[in-house]
C-alpha positions in Angstrom: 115.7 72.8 105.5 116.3 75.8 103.4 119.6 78.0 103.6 119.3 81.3 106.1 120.9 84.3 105.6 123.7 85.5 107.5 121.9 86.2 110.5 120.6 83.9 113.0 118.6 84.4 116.0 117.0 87.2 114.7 113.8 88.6 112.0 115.1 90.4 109.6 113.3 93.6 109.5 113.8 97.0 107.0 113.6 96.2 102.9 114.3 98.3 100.3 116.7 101.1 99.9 117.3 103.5 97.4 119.9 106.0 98.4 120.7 107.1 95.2 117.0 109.0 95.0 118.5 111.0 97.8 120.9 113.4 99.1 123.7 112.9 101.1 121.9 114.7 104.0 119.0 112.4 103.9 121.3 109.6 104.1 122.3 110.6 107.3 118.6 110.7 108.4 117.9 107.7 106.8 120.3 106.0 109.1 119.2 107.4 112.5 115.8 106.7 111.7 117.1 103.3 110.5 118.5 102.8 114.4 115.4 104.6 116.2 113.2 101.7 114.1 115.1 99.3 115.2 115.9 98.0 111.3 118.4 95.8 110.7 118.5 95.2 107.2 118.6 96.9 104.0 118.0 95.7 100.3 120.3 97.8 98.1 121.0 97.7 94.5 117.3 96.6 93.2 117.4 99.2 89.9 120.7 100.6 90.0 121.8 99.6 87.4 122.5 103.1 85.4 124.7 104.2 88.5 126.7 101.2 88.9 126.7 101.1 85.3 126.9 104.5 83.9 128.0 103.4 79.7 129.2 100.0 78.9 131.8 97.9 80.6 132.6 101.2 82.9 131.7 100.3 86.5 130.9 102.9 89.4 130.7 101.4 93.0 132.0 104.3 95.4 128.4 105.7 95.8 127.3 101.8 96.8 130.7 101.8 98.7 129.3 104.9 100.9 126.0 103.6 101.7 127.3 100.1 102.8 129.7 102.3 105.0 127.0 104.2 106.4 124.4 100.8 107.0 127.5 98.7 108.8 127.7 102.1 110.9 124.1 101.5 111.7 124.6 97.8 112.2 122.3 97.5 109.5 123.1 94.4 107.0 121.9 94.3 103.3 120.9 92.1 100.5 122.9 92.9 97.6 120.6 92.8 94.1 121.7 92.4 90.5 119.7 95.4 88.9 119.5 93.2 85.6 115.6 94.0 85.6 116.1 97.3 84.7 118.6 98.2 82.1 119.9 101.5 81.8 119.2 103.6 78.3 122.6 103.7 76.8 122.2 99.6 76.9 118.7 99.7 75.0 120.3 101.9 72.9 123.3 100.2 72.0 121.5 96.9 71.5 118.2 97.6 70.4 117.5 94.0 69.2 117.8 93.7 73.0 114.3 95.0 73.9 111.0 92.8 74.1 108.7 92.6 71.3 104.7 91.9 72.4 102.5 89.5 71.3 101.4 91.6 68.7 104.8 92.8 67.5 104.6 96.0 69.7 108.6 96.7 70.4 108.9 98.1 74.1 111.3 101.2 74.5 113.0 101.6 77.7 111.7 104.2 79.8 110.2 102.1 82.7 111.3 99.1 84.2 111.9 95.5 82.6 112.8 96.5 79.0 114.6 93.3 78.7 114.6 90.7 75.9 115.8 87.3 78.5 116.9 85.2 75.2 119.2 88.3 73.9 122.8 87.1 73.7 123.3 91.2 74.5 121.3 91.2 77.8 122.6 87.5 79.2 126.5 89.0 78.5 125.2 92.3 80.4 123.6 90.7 83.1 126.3 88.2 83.8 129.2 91.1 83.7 127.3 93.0 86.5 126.7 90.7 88.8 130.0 89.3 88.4 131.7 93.2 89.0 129.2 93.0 92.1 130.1 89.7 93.6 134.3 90.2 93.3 133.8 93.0 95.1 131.1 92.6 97.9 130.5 89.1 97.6 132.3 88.2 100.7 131.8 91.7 102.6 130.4 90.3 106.8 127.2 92.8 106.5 125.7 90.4 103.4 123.2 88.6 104.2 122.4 87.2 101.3 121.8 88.3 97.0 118.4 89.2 95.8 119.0 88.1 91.9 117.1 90.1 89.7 113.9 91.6 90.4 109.8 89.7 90.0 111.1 87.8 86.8 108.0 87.8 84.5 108.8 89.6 81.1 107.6 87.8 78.1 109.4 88.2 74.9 108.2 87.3 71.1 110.6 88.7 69.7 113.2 86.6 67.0 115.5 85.8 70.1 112.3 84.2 71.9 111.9 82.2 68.3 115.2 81.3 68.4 115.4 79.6 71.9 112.0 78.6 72.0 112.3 76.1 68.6 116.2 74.8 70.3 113.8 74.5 73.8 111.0 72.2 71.4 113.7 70.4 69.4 114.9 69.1 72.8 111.7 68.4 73.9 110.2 66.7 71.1 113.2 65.7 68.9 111.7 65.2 65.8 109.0 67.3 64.2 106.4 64.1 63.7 106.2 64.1 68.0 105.9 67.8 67.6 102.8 67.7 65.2 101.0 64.9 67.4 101.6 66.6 70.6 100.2 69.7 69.4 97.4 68.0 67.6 98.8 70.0 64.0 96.3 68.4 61.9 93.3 70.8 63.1 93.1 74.0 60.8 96.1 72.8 58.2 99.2 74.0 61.4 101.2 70.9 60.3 105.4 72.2 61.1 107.3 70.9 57.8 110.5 72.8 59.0 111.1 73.5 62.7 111.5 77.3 61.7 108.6 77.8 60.8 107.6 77.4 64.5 106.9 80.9 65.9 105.6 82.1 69.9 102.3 82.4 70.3 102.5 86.1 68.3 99.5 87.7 67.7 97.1 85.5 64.7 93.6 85.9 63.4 92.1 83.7 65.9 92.6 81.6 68.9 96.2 80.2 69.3 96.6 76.6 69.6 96.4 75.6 73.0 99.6 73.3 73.2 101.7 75.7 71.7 100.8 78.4 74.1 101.5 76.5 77.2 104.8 74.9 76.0 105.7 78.6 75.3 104.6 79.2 78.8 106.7 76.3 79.8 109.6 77.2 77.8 109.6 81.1 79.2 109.6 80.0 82.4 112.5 77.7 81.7 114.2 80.6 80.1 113.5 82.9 82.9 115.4 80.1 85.0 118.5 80.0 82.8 118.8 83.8 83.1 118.9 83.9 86.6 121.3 80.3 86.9 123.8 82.2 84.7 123.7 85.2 87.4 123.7 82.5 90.5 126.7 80.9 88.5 128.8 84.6 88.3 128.2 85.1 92.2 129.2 81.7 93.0 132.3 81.8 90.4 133.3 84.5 92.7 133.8 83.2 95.5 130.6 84.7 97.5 129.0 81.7 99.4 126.1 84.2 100.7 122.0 82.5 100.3 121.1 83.5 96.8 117.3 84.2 96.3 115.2 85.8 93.9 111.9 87.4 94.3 108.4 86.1 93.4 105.7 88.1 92.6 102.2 86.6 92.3 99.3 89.3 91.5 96.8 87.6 88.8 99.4 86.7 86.4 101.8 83.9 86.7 105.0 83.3 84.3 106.9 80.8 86.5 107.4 77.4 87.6 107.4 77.9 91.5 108.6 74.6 92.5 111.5 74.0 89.8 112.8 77.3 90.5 112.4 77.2 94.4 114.5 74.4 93.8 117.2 76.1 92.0 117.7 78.7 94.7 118.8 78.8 98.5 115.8 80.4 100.4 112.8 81.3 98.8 111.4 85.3 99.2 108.2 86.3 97.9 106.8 90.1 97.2 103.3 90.4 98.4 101.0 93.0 97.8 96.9 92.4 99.2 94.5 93.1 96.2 91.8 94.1 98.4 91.2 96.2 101.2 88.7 94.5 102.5 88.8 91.8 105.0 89.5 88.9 102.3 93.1 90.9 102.6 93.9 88.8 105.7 93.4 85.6 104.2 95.5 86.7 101.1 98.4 87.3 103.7 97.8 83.4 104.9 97.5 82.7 101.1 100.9 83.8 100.4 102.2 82.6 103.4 101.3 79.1 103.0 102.4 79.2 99.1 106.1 80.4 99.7 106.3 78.0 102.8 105.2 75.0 100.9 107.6 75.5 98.0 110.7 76.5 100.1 109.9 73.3 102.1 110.7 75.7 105.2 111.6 79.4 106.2 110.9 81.7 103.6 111.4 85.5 102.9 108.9 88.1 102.8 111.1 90.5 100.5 108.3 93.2 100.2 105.2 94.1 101.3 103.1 97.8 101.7 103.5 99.7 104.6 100.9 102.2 104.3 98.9 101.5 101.7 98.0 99.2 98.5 96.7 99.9 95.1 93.0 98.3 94.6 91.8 99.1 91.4 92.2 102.4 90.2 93.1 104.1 93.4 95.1 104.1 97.0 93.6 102.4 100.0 95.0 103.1 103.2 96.4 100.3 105.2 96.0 101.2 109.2 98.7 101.2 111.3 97.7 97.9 113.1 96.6 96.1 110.2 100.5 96.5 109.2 101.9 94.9 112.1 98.5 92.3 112.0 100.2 91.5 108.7 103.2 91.5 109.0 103.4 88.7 111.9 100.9 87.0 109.9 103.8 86.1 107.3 106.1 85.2 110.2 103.5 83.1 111.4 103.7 80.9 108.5 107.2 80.6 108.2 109.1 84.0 107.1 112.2 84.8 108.4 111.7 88.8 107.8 109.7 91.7 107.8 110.5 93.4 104.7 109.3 96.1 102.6 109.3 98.0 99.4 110.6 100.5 100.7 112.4 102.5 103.0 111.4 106.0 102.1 108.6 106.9 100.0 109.5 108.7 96.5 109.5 112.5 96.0 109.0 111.0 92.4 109.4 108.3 89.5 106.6 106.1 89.0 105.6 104.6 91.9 106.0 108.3 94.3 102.7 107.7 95.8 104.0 103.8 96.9 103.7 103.1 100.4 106.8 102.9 102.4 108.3 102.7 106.1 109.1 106.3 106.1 106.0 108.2 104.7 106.3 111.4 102.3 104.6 112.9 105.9 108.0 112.0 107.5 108.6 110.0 111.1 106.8 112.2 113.3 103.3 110.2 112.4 101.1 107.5 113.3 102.7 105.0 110.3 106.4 105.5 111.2 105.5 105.1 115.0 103.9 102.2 114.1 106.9 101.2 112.0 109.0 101.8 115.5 106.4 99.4 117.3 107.3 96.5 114.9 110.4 96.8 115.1 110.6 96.2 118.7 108.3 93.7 118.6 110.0 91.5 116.4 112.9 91.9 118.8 111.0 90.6 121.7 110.0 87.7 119.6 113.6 86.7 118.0 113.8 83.4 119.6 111.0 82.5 117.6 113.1 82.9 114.3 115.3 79.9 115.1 113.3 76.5 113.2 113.2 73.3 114.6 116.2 71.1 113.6 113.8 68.2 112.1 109.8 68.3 111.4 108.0 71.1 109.7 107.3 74.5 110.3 104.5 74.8 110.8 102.0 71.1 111.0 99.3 71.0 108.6 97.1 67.5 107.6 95.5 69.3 104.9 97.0 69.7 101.2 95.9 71.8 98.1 97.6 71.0 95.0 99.4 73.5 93.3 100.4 73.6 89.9 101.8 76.8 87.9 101.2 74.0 84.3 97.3 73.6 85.8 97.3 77.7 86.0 98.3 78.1 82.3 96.3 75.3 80.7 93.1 76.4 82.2 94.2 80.0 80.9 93.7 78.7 77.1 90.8 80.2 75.1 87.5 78.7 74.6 87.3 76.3 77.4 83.7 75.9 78.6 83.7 78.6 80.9 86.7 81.0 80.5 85.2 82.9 83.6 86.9 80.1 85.9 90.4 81.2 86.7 92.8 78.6 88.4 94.1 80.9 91.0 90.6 82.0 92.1 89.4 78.3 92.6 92.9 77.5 94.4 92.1 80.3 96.9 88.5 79.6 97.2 90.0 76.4 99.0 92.6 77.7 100.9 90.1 80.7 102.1 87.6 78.3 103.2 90.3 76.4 105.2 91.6 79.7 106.9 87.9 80.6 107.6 87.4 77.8 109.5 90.8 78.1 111.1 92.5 75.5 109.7 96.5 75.1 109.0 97.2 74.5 105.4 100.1 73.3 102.8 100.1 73.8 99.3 101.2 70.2 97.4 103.4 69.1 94.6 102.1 67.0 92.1 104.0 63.5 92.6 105.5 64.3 95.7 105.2 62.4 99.0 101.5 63.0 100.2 101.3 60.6 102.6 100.7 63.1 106.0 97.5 65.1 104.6 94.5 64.0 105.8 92.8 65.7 103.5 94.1 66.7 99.7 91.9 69.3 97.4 92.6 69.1 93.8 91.1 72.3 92.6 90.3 73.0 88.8 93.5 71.1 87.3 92.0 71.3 84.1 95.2 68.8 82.2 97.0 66.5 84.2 99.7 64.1 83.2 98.8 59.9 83.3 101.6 59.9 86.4 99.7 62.5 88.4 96.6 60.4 88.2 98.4 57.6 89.2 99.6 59.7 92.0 96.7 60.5 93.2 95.2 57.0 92.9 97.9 56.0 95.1 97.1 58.6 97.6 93.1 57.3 97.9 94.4 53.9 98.3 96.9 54.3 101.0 94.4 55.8 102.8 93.7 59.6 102.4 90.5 61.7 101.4 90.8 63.2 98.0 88.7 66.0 96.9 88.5 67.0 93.2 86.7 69.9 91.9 85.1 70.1 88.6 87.4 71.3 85.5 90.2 68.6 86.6 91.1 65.8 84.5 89.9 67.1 81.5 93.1 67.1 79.1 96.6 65.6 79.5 99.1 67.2 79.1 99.3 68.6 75.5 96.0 70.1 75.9 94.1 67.2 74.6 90.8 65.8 75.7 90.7 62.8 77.3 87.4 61.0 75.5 84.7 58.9 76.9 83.0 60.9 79.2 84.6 64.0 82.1 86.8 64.1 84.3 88.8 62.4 81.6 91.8 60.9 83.1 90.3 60.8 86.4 87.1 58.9 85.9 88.2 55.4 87.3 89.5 56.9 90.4 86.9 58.6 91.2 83.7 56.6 90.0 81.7 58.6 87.7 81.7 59.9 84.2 79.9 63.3 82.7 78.2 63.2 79.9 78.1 67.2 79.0 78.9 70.1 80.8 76.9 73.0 81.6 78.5 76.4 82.3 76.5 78.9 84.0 76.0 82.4 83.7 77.0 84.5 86.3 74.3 84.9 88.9 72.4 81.7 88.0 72.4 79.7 91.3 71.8 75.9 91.2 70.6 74.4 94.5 71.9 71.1 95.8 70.1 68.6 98.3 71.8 68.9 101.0 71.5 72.6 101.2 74.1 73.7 99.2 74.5 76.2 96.1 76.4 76.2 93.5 76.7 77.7 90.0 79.0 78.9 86.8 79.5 75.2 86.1 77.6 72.6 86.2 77.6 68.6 84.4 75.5 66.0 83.8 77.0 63.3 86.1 76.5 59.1 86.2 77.6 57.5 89.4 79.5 54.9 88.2 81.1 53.1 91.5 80.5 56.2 93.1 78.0 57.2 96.1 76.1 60.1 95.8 76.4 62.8 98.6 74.4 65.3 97.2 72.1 65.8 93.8 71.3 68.5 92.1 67.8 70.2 93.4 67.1 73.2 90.7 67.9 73.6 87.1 68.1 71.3 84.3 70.5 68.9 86.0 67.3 68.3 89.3 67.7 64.8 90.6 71.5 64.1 89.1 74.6 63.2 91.0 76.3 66.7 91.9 78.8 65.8 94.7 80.1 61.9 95.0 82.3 59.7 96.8 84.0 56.5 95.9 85.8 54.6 98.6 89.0 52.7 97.0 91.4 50.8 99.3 91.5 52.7 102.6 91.1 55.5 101.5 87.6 57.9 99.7 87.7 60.2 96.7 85.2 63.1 96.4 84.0 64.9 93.3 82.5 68.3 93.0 80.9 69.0 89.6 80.1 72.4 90.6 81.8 75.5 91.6 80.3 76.0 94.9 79.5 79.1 96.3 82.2 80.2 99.1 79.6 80.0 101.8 78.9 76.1 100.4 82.0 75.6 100.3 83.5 76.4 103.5 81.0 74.6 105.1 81.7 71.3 103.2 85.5 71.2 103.5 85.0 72.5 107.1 82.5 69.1 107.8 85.3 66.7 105.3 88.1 68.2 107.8 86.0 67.3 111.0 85.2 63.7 109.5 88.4 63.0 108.9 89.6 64.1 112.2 91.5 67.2 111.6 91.0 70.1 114.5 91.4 74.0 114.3 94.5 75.4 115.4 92.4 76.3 118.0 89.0 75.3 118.4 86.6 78.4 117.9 88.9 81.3 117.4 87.3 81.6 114.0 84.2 83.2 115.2 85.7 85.5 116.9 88.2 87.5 114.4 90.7 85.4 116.1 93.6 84.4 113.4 95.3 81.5 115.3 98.7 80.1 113.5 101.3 77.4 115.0 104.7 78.2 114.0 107.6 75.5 115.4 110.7 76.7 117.2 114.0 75.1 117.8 113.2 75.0 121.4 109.3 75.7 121.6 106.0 75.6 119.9 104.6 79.6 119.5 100.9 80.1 119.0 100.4 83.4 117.0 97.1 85.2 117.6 96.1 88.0 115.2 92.3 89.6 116.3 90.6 90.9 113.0 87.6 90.7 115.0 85.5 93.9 116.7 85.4 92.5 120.4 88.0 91.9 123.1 89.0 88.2 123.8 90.5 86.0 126.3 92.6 83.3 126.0 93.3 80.4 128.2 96.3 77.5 128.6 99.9 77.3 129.8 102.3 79.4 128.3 103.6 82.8 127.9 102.7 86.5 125.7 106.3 87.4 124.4 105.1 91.0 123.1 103.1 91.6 126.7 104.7 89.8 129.2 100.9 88.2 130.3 101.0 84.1 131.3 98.2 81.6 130.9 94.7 84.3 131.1 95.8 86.6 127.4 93.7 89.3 127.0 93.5 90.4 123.4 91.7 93.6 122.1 90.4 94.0 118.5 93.5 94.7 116.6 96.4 93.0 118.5 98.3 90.0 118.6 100.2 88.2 120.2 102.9 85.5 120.6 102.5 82.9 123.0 105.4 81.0 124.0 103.2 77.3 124.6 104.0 75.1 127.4 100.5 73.3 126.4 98.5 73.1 123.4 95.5 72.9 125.0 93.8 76.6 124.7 90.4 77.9 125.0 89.0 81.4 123.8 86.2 83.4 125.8 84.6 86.4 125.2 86.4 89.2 127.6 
C-alpha cells in the first residue's frame, strides 16, 4: 500500500496557496476563512521560485517562514513544492542555453511558466540547489505533510542538450549503431546513422518523421523527465526529510509520461484533474481519472487539483454549480483519494490564469461557491473514518480491467496510420465510459502484470505491442479470463514495425482470425452489424480463422464478413472487435460480456436513475458512495448508515446529493421516491 502523508484519519482538504499574490492583510483573511472552511491543508511554494530565489545562489525564506507561521496557527498543514517548473528571469537570463527550443527550432523566452530545458546541466544544478535550501530547512518541520516535486512535468525540449542526452539514452539502449538502424527500419528513404551524432530529436523535417524515432524520443523524454525529478527526490531525502514525496500528473489530451514507471518512483501518487466538458460526460471523466491514478498508485491516491467554480471548455468559462463541486469532489474520494484539493485557494486579481476558478471567488465568501466550499468541508469531516484503507485487499474491488499503456498512446500518435482520427485516449475512455454507464467498478491494467482477478480485460486500440505482452495476454485467455481486443491492436511491435501476414499482427493466433485489408471510414459513415449494432471510422476485412463469429457486418462493402469474433482457448475466450463501435453499441456489448461473465453493478439499477454508486473499502467498514446526477428523487434500501445525514436503512436522495453509507450489508435496492 502506498505511503500517506502525515495525517491520518482524516481527508485532506484546501490546495493551493499563493500568499505571495497578496498582502499581509489578506493573509490574515486568508486564514480565518481557512478555519470557517474547515481547510486543513495548504500547498505552498508551487511557482515561487523568484521569491525564494530572488538572483542566483541568494536564498529568501522569511516570507515562506511567515506564512507557515500563520497556517500552523490555523492548524492548517502544507505540502511543500519545489518551484523548479518555473524559473525566475534572472536564471533564463544567466543561462540562456537553458531554455527549450521547439520542434521547429522556435527558442521559448521566459515569461510564462515552464521555460525549462530538463537535459540542461544549468537547470538540473538549479533545481537540485533549491530543493535542497528547502528541505534543510523545512524538511522535518510537524505541519509537512508531504513534498509536491515540481509541477505537471511535460516540457519537451529539442534543443542540443535534448541531442545530447537523447543519443547517450539510444547508445544505452541499442549499443551499437547496426541495432539502432534495424530497430528504426533506417533503410527506408536513405536515414541509415553512420555516426551516432548524427542522430537528432524528432526536429521539425520536410515530411513525416520516422515513427521509431519519435516514440523512442517519447520514451527517452519521459525517462528524462524522471531523472529530473529523482535528482530533486534524492536532495530532499539527502536531507534528512522523510515526508511522502509526490509529484503531480496532469492528463488533458496530451501525454509525455510513463505513468506506471514513475508511480513507481514516488511515494503516493496525486493527480491534477480538470473536466473537458461541461456536459454530463464530465462525471464520468471524474471516475476516469479516478480509476487511472488509483490503478497506478496500487492504492490511495491524491487529488492535488481540481476547479472549484469553473472549467475552461474550448474557448471560454463554464460554470461549475455548487453541487456538482461537492458531486465531484466525493467522486474522487470514492475511488480512492485521500484529499479534496484544489488549484487554488483564492482566485487571482491577475497573471494569467485571473479568471481560474478557486475556493475563494474574486466575488469573495459571502456567496453561493464559498458556502458551498464551507459545506464540503464539513462534510468531509463527518466522513473521516472513511479515509483510513483496509490493512490488506484493495480499495476499491473491481473484476474488470482496461489496459493502459502511455507506449500504446504514443505509437498510435505516429503520422499516417490508417485512420489518424483514432486517438488512444479516446478509445481507452470509450471503454471505461461504457463500464461507468452501466455502473460498473473498473481498474486500469499494466501490461505484464498479475491479471489473474479481472473477469473481464479490454484491450483497447494498442496499436504496437511487444512479443511478451502477447504472450501475456495469451496466458490470461488460457487461465481462464475473457479478453476483449479492439481493432488497431497488434498491428506493430515495438519499433513501429508491422507485423506481416494478415492484422492484428502479433495477435492473430490468440485470437483466431486474420484481416486482409483495412477500411477506415469517414466520419459519419455508419456500418450496421447483425446483431443490431453500428459501427464506423474503421472497418477490416476479416477471416475467421479458429474463431466464432458473433456478429457480421450487415451494410457496406464488408456485408456478410466476420465483424466481432470469439475464440475459446484453454478456459478461457478471446473477443475481437474490428470496428470502432458507436458508444451506444458499445455500452451495450460490454454491459451483456460483463453480465455473461458474471460480473454485477455496484448496485443493480442505479444507473438508470442518475445514481453514481462507488464501493470504497475501509479499515473497519465497507462505504457505498451515492452521487445522483439524475433529475428525480430516489430511495435507497439495505442495512447501514448515511454519515453526511444521519438517515439508516430507507436513504432518501434528491437530484444533486450524495451520500455516504456506512454498509452493514451489501445487499441494496433503489426505488423511485
Amino acid at each position: 500500500m502506498p505511503h500517506t502523508p502525515h495525517a491520518p484519519g482524516m481527508f485532506l482538504f484546501g490546495g493551493d496557496y499563493n500568499p505571495e499574490q497578496w498582502s499581509r492583510e489578506i493573509w490574515a483573511e486568508d486564514v480565518a476563512l481557512m478555519r470557517q472552511a474547515h481547510v486543513n491543508t495548504a500547498t505552498i511554494g508551487v511557482f515561487s521560485w523568484a521569491m525564494l530565489e530572488p538572483s542566483e545562489g541568494e536564498y529568501d525564506s522569511q516570507w515562506l517562514d511567515d506564512v507557515i507561521s500563520n497556517l500552523d496557527a490555523a492548524g492548517v498543514g502544507f505540502f511543500l513544492a519545489t518551484p523548479t517548473a518555473s524559473p525566475p528571469p534572472w536564471f533564463t537570463t544567466a543561462h540562456p542555453d537553458a531554455l527549450p527550443i521547439r520542434a521547429d527550432g522556435t527558442p521559448v523566452l521566459h515569461g510564462s511558466r515552464d521555460t525549462y530545458a530538463v537535459s540542461a546541466p544549468a537547470y538540473r544544478d538549479a533545481a537540485r540547489g533549491i530543493a535542497r535550501f528547502l528541505a534543510e530547512r523545512y524538511g522535518t518541520h510537524p505541519g509537512l505533510r508531504g513534498w509536491h516535486i515540481h509541477n505537471e512535468y511535460g516540457t519537451i525540449d529539442y534543443g542540443p542538450h535534448a541531442a545530447r542526452a537523447f543519443r547517450d539514452w539510444l547508445r544505452r539502449k541499442y549499443v551499437t549503431l547496426e541495432s539502432l538502424n534495424t530497430a528504426w527500419s533506417t533503410a527506408f528513404w536513405s536515414q541509415r546513422y553512420g555516426t551516432w551524432d548524427d542522430i537528432l530529436p524528432p526536429v521539425q523535417t520536410q515530411y513525416l518523421h520516422n515513427p521509431a524515432q519519435l516514440v523512442d524520443f517519447k520514451r527517452f523524454s519521459s525517462d528524462e523527465l524522471l531523472a529530473a525529478f529523482t535528482e530533486q527526490k534524492d536532495e530532499i531525502r539527502a536531507a534528512g526529510s522523510t515526508a511522502p514525496i509526490t509529484t503531480n500528473f496532469m492528463l488533458p489530451t496530451w501525454n509525455h509520461l510513463d505513468q506506471w514507471a514513475w508511480s513507481d518512483a514516488q511515494d503516493i501518487v496525486s493527480i491534477d484533474h480538470y473536466l473537458d466538458t461541461a456536459g454530463p460526460d464530465g462525471e464520468a471523466h471524474v471516475a476516469y481519472g479516478s480509476d487511472l491514478t488509483r490503478s497506478w498508485a496500487g492504492g490511495p491516491w491524491l487529488l492535488m487539483e481540481q476547479n472549484a467554480t469553473g472549467m475552461r471548455v474550448g474557448d471560454r468559462l463554464a460554470t461549475k454549480e455548487p453541487d456538482r463541486m461537492v458531486r465531484n469532489s466525493l467522486g474522487y474520494i470514492a475511488r480512492g483519494s485521500q484529499s479534496s484539493l484544489f488549484f487554488q485557494w483564492r482566485a487571482s486579481a491577475g497573471g494569467a490564469e485571473l479568471w481560474h476558478g478557486a475556493l475563494v471567488p474574486h466575488a469573495g465568501a459571502d456567496t453561493r461557491a464559498f458556502r458551498a466550499v464551507v459545506e464540503l468541508g464539513e462534510m468531509l469531516e463527518k466522513i473521516s473514518e472513511v479515509a483510513e484503507p483496509p490493512t490488506s485487499g484493495v480499495l476499491v474491488e473491481s473484476e474488470i480491467g482496461i489496459v493502459w499503456d502511455a507506449e500504446g498512446w504514443w505509437s498510435l500518435e505516429t503520422p499516417h496510420l490508417p485512420n489518424d482520427a483514432i486517438g488512444y485516449s479516446d478509445e481507452v475512455r470509450a471503454a471505461h465510459r461504457a463500464f461507468w454507464r452501466g455502473g460498473y467498478a473498473v481498474d486500469f491494467v499494466r501490461p505484464g502484470t498479475d491479471a489473474s482477478r479481472y473477469r473481464l480485460l479490454v484491450v483497447p486500440a494498442l496499436y504496437a505491442i511487444t512479443a511478451e505482452t502477447g504472450r501475456w495476454l495469451e496466458e490470461y485467455v488460457r487461465s481462464g479470463g475473457c479478453l476483449v481486443v479492439t481493432f488497431a491492436t497488434g498491428l506493430a511491435d515495438e519499433h513501429q514495425r508491422v507485423v506481416a501476414g494478415g492484422y492484428p499482427g502479433m495477435l492473430r493466433s490468440l485470437l483466431g482470425v486474420r484481416a486482409e485489408q483495412i477500411f477506415p471510414r469517414p466520419d459519419g459513415d455508419i456500418v450496421y452489424l447483425s446483431n443490431g449494432l453500428a459501427g464506423g471510422s474503421w472497418t477490416e476485412m476479416l477471416h475467421a480463422d479458429g474463431a466464432d463469429i458473433l456478429a457480421r457486418y450487415d451494410s457496406g462493402n464488408l456485408s456478410g464478413l466476420p465483424a466481432i469474433t470469439r475464440r475459446s482457448l484453454g478456459t478461457g475466450s478471446a473477443i475481437y472487435l474490428s470496428t470502432k463501435l458507436e458508444q451506444a453499441s458499445l455500452d451495450t456489448f460490454l454491459a451483456g460480456l460483463a453480465a455473461e461473465a458474471g460480473i454485477l453493478p455496484v448496485l443493480e439499477g442505479a444507473s438508470a436513475f442518475g445514481v453514481e454508486a462507488v464501493r470504497r473499502r475501509g479499515a473497519t467498514a465497507d462505504y457505498l458512495f451515492l452521487l445522483h446526477h439524475g433529475d428525480h428523487p430516489v430511495r435507497v434500501d439495505g442495512a447501514g448508515a448515511d454519515l453526511l445525514s444521519g438517515a439508516r436503512d430507507r436513504i432518501l436522495l434528491a437530484p444533486g446529493q450524495v451520500a455516504v453509507i456506512r454498509e452493514e450489508s451489501r445487499a441494496w435496492s433503489i426505488v423511485d421516491a
